[in-house]
C-alpha positions in Angstrom: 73.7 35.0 52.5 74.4 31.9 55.2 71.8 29.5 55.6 70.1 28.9 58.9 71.5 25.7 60.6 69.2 23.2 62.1 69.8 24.6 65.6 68.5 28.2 64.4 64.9 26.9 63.2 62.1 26.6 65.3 61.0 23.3 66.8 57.7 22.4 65.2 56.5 19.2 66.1 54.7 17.2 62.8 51.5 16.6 64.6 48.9 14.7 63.0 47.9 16.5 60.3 44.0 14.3 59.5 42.1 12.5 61.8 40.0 9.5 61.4 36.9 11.2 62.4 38.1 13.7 59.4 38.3 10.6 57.2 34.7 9.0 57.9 33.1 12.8 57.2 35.4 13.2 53.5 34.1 9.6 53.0 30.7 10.4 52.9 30.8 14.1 51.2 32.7 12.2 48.1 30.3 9.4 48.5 27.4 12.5 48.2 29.3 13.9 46.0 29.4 10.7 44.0 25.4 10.5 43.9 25.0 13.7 43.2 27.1 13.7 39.8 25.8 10.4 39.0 22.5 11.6 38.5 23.4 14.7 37.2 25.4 12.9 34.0 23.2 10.3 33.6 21.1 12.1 31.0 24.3 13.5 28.9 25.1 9.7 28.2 24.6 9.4 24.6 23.0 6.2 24.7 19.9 4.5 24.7 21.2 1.3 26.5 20.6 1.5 30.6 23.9 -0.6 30.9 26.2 2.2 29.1 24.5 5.3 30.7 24.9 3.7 33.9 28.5 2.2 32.8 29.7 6.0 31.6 28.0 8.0 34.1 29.7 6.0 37.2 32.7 6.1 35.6 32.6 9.6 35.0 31.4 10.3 38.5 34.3 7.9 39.9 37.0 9.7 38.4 35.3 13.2 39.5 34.5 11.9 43.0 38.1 10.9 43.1 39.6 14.5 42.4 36.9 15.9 44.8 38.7 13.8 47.3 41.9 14.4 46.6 41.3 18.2 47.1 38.8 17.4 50.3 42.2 16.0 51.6 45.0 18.9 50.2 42.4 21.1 51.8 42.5 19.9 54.9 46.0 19.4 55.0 46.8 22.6 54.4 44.3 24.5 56.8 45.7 22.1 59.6 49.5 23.0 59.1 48.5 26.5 58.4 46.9 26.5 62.3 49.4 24.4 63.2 52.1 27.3 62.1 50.0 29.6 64.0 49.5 28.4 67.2 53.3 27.7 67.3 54.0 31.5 66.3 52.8 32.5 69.3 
């Protein structure tokens, strides 16, 4: 089978696929998010001492809150050059 040449595919112009406003609102659900894990693992800390529950638990909750955003971002990425693909389909 031949492959299609570059003059064959459709033109798709790479818009911009996040926006800063989109930024500022992943910002603060990770930052909730953040919070929210916080004091959720807070008491699984096996500890007595304040500075290694807090020391584990925001760890914890960093590395979490960091996966949260990464798929916050693959989400939107992925919505916007799926509406992208079909507003140009038409």
């Amino acid at each position: 089978m031949s492959q299609p040449t570059a003059s064959q595919k459709p033109e798709i112009k790479l818009e911009r696929l996040t926006t800063p406003v989109g930024m500022v609102v992943d910002a603060i659900l990770v930052l909730g998010f953040f919070i929210f894990l916080f004091g959720l693992l807070k008491s699984h800390v096996p500890s007595n001492d304040i500075t290694m529950v807090v020391l584990w638990a925001g760890l914890t909750s960093a590395c979490m809150s960091g996966v949260f955003w990464l798929a916050i971002q693959m989400f939107r990425v992925v919505l916007s050059a799926q509406l992208l693909a079909k507003k140009h389909k038409r």
